[in-house]
C-alpha positions in Angstrom: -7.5 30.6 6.4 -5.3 32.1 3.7 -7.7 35.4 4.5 -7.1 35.6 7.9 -3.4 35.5 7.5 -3.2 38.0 5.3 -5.7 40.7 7.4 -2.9 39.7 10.1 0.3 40.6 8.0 -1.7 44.0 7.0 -2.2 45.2 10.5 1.3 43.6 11.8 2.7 45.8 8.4 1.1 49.1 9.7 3.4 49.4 12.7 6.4 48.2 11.2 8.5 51.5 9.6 9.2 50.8 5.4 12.8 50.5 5.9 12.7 47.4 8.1 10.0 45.8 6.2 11.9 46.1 3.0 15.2 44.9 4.5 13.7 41.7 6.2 12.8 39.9 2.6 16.1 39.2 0.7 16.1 39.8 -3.0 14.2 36.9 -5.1 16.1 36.1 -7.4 16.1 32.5 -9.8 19.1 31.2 -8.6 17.9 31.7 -5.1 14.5 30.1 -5.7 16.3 26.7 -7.5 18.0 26.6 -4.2 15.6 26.6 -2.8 13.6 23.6 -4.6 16.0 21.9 -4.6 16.8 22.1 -0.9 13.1 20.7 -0.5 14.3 17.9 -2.6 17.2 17.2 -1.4 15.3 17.1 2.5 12.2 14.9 1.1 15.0 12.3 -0.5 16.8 12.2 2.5 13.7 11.7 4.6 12.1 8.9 2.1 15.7 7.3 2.4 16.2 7.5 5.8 12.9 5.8 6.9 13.1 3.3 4.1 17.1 2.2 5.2 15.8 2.7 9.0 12.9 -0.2 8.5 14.8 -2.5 6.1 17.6 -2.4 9.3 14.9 -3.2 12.0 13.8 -5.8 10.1 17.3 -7.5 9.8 19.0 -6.4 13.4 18.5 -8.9 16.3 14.7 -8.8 17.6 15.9 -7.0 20.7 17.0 -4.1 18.7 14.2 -3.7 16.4 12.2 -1.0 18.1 14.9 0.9 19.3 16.1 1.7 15.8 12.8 2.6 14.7 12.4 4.6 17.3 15.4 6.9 16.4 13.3 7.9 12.8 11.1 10.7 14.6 14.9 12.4 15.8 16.0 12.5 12.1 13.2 13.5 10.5 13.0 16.6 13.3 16.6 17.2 12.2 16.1 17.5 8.7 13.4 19.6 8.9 14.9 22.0 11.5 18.2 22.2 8.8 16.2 22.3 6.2 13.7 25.2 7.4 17.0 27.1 8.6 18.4 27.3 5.7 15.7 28.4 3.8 14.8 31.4 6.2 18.4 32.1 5.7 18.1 32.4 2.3 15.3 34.6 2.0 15.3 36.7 4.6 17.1 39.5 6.8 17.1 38.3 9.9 18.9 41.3 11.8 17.7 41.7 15.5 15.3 44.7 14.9 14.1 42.7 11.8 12.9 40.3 14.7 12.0 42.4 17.0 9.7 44.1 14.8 7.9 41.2 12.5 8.5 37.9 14.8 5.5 38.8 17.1 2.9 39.7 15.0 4.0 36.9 12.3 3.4 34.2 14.9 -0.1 35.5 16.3 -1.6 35.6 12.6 0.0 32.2 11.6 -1.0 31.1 15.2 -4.5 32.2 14.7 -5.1 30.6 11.2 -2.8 27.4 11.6 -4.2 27.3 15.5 -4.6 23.1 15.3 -1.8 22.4 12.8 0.9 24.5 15.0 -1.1 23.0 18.2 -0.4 18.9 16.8 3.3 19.8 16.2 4.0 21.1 19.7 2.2 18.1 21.1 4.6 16.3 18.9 7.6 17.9 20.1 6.5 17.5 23.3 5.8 13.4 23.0 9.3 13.2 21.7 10.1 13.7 25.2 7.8 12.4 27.5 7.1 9.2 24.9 3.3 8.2 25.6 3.8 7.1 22.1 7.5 5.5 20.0 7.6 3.9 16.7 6.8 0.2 17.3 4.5 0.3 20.2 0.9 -1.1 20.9 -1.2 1.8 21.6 -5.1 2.9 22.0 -6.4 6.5 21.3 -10.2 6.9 21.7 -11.3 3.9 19.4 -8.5 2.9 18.0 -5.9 0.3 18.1 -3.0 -0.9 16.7 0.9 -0.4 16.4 2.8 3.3 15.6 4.1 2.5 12.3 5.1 6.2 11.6 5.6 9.1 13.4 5.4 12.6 11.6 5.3 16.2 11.8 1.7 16.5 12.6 0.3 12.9 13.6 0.5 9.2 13.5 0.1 6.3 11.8 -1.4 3.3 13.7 -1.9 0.3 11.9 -4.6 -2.1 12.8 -5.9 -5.3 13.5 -7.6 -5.2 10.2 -4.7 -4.0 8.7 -5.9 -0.4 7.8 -3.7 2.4 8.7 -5.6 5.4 11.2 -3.9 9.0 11.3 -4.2 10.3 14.7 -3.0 14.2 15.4 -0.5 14.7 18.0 -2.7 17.3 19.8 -5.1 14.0 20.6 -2.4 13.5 23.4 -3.8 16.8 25.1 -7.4 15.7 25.6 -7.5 11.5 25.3 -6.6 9.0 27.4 -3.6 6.6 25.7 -3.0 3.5 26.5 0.2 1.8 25.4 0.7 -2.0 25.9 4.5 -2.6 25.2 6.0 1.4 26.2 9.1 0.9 24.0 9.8 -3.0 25.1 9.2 -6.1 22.9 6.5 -7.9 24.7 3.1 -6.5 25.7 0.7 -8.8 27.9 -2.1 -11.0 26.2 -4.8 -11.0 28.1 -7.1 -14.2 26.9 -10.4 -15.0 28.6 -12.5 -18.0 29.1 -15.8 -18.8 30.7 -17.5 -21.8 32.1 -20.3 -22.7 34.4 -19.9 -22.2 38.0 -19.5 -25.9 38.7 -16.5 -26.5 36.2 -13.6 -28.8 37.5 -11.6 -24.6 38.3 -8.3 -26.9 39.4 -7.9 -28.8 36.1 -9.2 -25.5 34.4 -6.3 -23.8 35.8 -3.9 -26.2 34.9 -5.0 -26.6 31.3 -4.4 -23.0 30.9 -0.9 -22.8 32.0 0.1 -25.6 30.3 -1.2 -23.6 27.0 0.8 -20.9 27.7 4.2 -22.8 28.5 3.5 -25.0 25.3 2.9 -22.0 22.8 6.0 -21.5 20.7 5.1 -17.7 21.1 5.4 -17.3 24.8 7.9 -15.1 26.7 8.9 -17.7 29.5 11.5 -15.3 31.2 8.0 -13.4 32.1 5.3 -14.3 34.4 2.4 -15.9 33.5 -0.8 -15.9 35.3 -4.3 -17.0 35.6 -7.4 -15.3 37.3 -10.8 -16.2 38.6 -13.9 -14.3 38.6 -17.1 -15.2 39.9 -19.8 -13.7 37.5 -23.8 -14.2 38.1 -23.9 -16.0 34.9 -20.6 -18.1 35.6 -16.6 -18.2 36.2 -14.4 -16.1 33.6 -10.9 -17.3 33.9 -8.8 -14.7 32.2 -4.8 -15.9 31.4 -2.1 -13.4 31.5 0.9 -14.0 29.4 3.2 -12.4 27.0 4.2 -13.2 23.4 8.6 -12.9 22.8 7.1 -9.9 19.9 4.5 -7.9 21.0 3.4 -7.8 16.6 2.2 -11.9 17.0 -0.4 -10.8 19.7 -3.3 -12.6 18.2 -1.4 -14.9 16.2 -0.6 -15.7 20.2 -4.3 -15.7 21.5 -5.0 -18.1 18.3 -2.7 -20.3 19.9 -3.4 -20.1 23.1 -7.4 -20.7 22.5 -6.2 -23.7 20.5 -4.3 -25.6 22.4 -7.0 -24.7 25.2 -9.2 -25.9 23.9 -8.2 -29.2 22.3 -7.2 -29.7 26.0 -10.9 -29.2 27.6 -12.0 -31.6 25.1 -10.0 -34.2 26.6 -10.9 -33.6 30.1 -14.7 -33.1 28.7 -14.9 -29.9 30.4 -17.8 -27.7 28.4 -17.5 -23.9 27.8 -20.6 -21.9 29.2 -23.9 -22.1 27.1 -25.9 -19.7 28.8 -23.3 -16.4 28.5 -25.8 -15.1 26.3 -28.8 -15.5 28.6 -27.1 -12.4 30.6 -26.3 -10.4 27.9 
């Protein structure tokens, strides 16, 4: 990679006269390289402090607020990095308009070549920031994988799992899989919990049992609708209940709940789940 830049910058130097070439680069000098450290220390601070203060006040505003502050890290992470990268092309180089003219063209095609899927995840990036298929907090699913956006950086993601491990996903994933995002910047998300029985089960007091476990559930959303459908399957009747947890993070904690209270209710009415599912398998 570092090769292939370099046989760029060689042709790309061939066309450009000597004066320009040795006005673009500013003197290096040690005061100017200290400024320059410590301009990358001063941005990676403020970006470890500003994601740290930005989750410790989501977890302490009002729950209705909680996703729309962490929502606001990607903007000023972008903006530190944009002053950040300004100043420091400020401070070591020339950037007169023939300078540009001259070097800006044949600088991106060799970066572009060798940093092709790097350069590629942060324009996808950019690009998500405005058309949001992703935002900090929501329930998404890329390819195989699920979980909430914990992080949102330069190049990728980080979605955290069900089984609580943490999956890097590049932004240029956006440009060739399907996502599918459950909550789209809102609390809730819908729970969708199934249950099967033979085709003879008592479907009425079936019904009834599962609504009653979803207005019972501490965890349920009542301001939002809650439904229950039927489908007739050659091997039985799947019932499949609709609702939606008040945080979208308690999903299964919910569908625990739910399945519960469910079942501790069929007992009662002595109404059996399928035993032959696997038969049709």
């Amino acid at each position: 990679m570092v090769e292939a830049v370099g046989r760029y910058l060689i042709f790309a130097q061939a066309d450009i006269p000597e004066d320009v070439s040795d006005e673009l680069v500013t003197e290096f000098t040690p005061e100017k390289i200290l400024r320059a450290l410590f301009a990358l220390f001063i941005a990676y601070t403020c970006v470890f402090l500003i994601q740290k203060i930005t989750n410790w006040i989501a977890e302490r505003v009002p729950r209705r607020y909680r996703l729309l502050t962490k929502q606001s890290l990607p903007f000023w992470k972008g903006l530190i990095l944009l002053i950040t990268i300004a100043y420091l092309v400020r401070l070591f180089f020339n950037l007169s308009e023939s300078n540009l003219l001259a070097l800006t063209g044949s600088i991106a095609v060799a970066v572009g070549f060798a940093f092709k899927d790097y350069i590629s995840s942060i324009i996808a990036g950019v690009v998500a920031l405005f058309e949001s298929p992703y935002r900090v907090g929501d329930r998404i699913q890329i390819g195989d994988h699920y979980g909430e956006v914990v992080s949102y950086g330069l190049r990728g993601i980080q979605i955290q799992t069900p089984d609580d491990n943490t999956v890097t996903i590049p932004h240029n994933k956006a440009w060739t899989e399907a996502i599918s995002n459950a909550n789209a910047g809102n609390l809730e998300a819908q729970v969708a919990t199934e249950f099967f029985f033979e085709h003879d089960a008592d479907d009425e007091m079936i019904i009834n049992i599962l609504y009653q476990a979803a207005y019972s559930s501490k965890y349920t959303q009542l301001k939002l609708p809650i439904r229950v459908l039927m489908k007739e399957e050659e091997w039985g009747t799947k019932f499949k209940l609709r609702s939606y947890p008040m945080d979208a993070r308690d999903e299964f904690l919910y569908q625990t709940d739910l399945i519960r209270r469910a079942k501790k209710a069929f007992a009662r009415h002595n109404i059996a789940y399928l035993k032959r599912f696997s038969d049709f398998e």
